[in-house]
Steps between C-alpha positions, in 0.01 A plus 500: 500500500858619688294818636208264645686246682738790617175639708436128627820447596506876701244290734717298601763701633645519848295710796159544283346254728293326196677200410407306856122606468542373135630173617274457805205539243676277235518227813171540574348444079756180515269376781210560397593315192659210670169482752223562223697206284461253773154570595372350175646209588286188675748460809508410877291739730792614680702571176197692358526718820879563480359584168282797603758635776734553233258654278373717772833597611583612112222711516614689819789479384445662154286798685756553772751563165271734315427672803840575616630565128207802481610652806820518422359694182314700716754591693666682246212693368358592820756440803266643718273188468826270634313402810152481348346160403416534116186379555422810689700703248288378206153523692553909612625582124172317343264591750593876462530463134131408538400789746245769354648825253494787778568879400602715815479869429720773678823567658671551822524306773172330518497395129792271631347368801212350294745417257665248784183366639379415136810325420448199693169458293591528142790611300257654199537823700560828309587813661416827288669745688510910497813651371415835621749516808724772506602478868801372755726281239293451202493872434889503550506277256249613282689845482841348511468257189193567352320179621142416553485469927625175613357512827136348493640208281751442703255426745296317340771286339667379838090404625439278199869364527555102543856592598704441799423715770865629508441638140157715572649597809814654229284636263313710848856577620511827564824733493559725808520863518912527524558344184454640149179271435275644785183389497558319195393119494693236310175420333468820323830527432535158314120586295690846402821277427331255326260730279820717398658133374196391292446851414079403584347525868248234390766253433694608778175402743492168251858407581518617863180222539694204400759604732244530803331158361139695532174344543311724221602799362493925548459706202538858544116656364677772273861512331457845522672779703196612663434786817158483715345828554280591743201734476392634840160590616645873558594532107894409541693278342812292638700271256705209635357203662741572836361841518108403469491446895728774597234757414233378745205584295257333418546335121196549199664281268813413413681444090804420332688660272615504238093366448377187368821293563489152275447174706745250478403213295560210780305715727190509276535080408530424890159694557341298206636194644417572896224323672532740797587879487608628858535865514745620811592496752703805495523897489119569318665838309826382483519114430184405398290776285857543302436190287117582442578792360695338173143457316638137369472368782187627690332374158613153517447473897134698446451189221641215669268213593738419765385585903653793616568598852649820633638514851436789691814615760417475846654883589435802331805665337586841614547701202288275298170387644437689790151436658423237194266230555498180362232651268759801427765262388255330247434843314764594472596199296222522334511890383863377382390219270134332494213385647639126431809474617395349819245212613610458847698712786647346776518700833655386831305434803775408760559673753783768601649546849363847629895599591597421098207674374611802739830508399395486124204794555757716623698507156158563374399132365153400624339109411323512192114538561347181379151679302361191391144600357643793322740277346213223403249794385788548270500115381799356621512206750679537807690196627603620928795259573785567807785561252772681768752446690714705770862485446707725740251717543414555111194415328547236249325308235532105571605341164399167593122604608477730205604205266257244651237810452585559168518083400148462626378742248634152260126354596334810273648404191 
């Protein structure tokens, strides 16, 4: 009994802001039950009306209380929300609780462009992500400490983040070259950190997503240390997914080892669960084939009843696909996994300024050749949307356009 009213009492103390909210929405019960009592009563018109006011003010009264007394809860748990009406606060958390299960497939940088468009649509997004980097930082790291690559997640853990922009813009920071972190980022220094701590990478993504607040969730595809291998055309072999495109030859196929890594189990229930599949955008050899070829999950996405959608890059990737057509892309996939792991590709129509697409044909990157019949003769749909954007010069994928593209596929299901 001491230990119970010692937690009411702790209400009541000095600075918590409770007790007037408290007493505002005790004021506001005493008039309603003054007002209600009265009503019943057979008296003058006038007094029947004082009646009501008072009744009506306990009731705005009593809501004003409650209303105020929840923020002030709120406030705590999420200060970011201070300035936001709860209203608004409760509407965006249901109506993305409600949003469709979505499984993006890949890595890189346009894995977490989607990733930003979708989040304003649903936050029953799951990112399966490649863990095959061994590049810039994240193979640093990887040889350093013996981590799985940080990089990719990183990436995709600041686009799905509900945090304040000051905190994705920390996990992007980016050390310079005269200190003893070049070209490390914070991000992959706290997943390396934070895995070393809970002795798990898993948990370490788990924990780092309640500290970004995220709108879903990424799961790496394998907990395994695993190296892509390319085999070229010309019978050579390069290991290491930063060498692939260094060798400027043109790829056959491309494998892990050691072989047949093991899924990892959230990655396998997120593809049962997932109403849409969206392979890419991204790197095809590098980012995207990587998680097809752990047989787990090209079975469960070949299975799936769910629609599934790969996005096709606007540019050709020197190193990668040189000269690939839409049509190019597609088999590749394909010869990597199954026949079923797509329904639909999406392929950009916009157009590109003739001085960006010189600029960009000069480093040997040419716009993707949109073969639409040889793509339907294989029995896929094509869906031609305007999905780019110039920035500074660059080609990019517009996350909000790719999101609404990828949300319409909702009328399908």
């Amino acid at each position: 009994m001491k230990a119970a009213s010692s937690v009411i009492l702790k209400w009541f103390y000095p600075g918590i802001g409770i007790k007037r909210w408290v007493g505002l929405s005790a004021f506001g019960v005493v008039l309603l039950i003054i007002g209600t009592a009265n009503l019943r009563a057979e008296q003058f018109w006038l007094i029947q009306l004082l009646d009501a006011l008072v009744v009506f003010s306990g009731i705005i009264i009593l809501i004003l209380g409650i209303k105020r007394m929840m923020r002030s809860f709120i406030a705590v748990f999420v200060p970011s929300s201070r300035g936001s009406e709860l209203v608004d606060l409760l509407y965006q958390k249901k109506h993305l609780s409600r949003g469709p299960h979505i499984v993006a497939v890949g890595g890189g940088t346009g894995l977490s462009v989607l990733l930003s468009g979708l989040k304003s649509y649903s936050s029953n997004i799951s990112a399966i992500v490649t863990v095959a980097d061994d590049g810039g930082s994240s193979g640093r790291l990887r040889q350093q400490f013996d981590v799985l690559p940080p990089g990719d997640i990183r990436n995709c853990l600041v686009a799905l983040a509900d945090a304040p922009a000051l905190m994705r813009d920390l996990f992007q920071f980016r050390f310079d070259k005269n200190s003893e972190f070049s070209g490390h980022s914070f991000g992959n220094l706290f997943l390396t950190v934070m895995t070393r701590l809970t002795g798990d990478f898993e948990k370490a993504i788990k924990e780092t997503s309640k500290v970004l607040a995220l709108r879903g969730q990424v799961i790496p595809s394998t907990l395994g240390d695993v190296t892509l291998v390319a085999h070229y055309k010309d019978g050579s072999v390069v290991a290491g997914e930063e060498q692939i495109p260094k060798a400027r030859k043109r790829i056959s196929n491309v494998s892990l080892t050691p072989e047949q890594p093991l899924a990892t189990p959230d990655a396998i229930k997120a593809i049962k669960e997932a109403q849409i599949i969206v392979l890419g955008p991204g790197s095809l050899y590098t980012s995207i084939i990587p998680n097809l070829l752990i047989k787990e999950i090209t079975r469960e996405i070949a299975e799936s009843d769910a629609i599934k959608v790969y996005v096709c890059n606007v540019m050709t990737q020197p190193g990668e696909t040189d000269g690939y057509s839409v049509c190019d892309h597609i088999k590749a996939l394909i010869s990597h996994s199954s026949t079923r792991i797509l329904d639909y590709c999406v392929v950009n129509n916009g157009e590109v300024p003739a001085e960006v697409l010189k600029r960009y044909s000069g480093e040997n990157s040419l716009l993707v050749v949109n073969d639409r019949k040889n793509i339907e003769s294989l029995g896929y749909r094509v869906v031609e949307e305007d999905f780019s954007m110039i920035q500074d010069g660059v080609i990019r994928h517009d996350a909000e356009k790719l999101a609404r593209i990828i949300m319409s596929f909702i009328e399908e299901i």
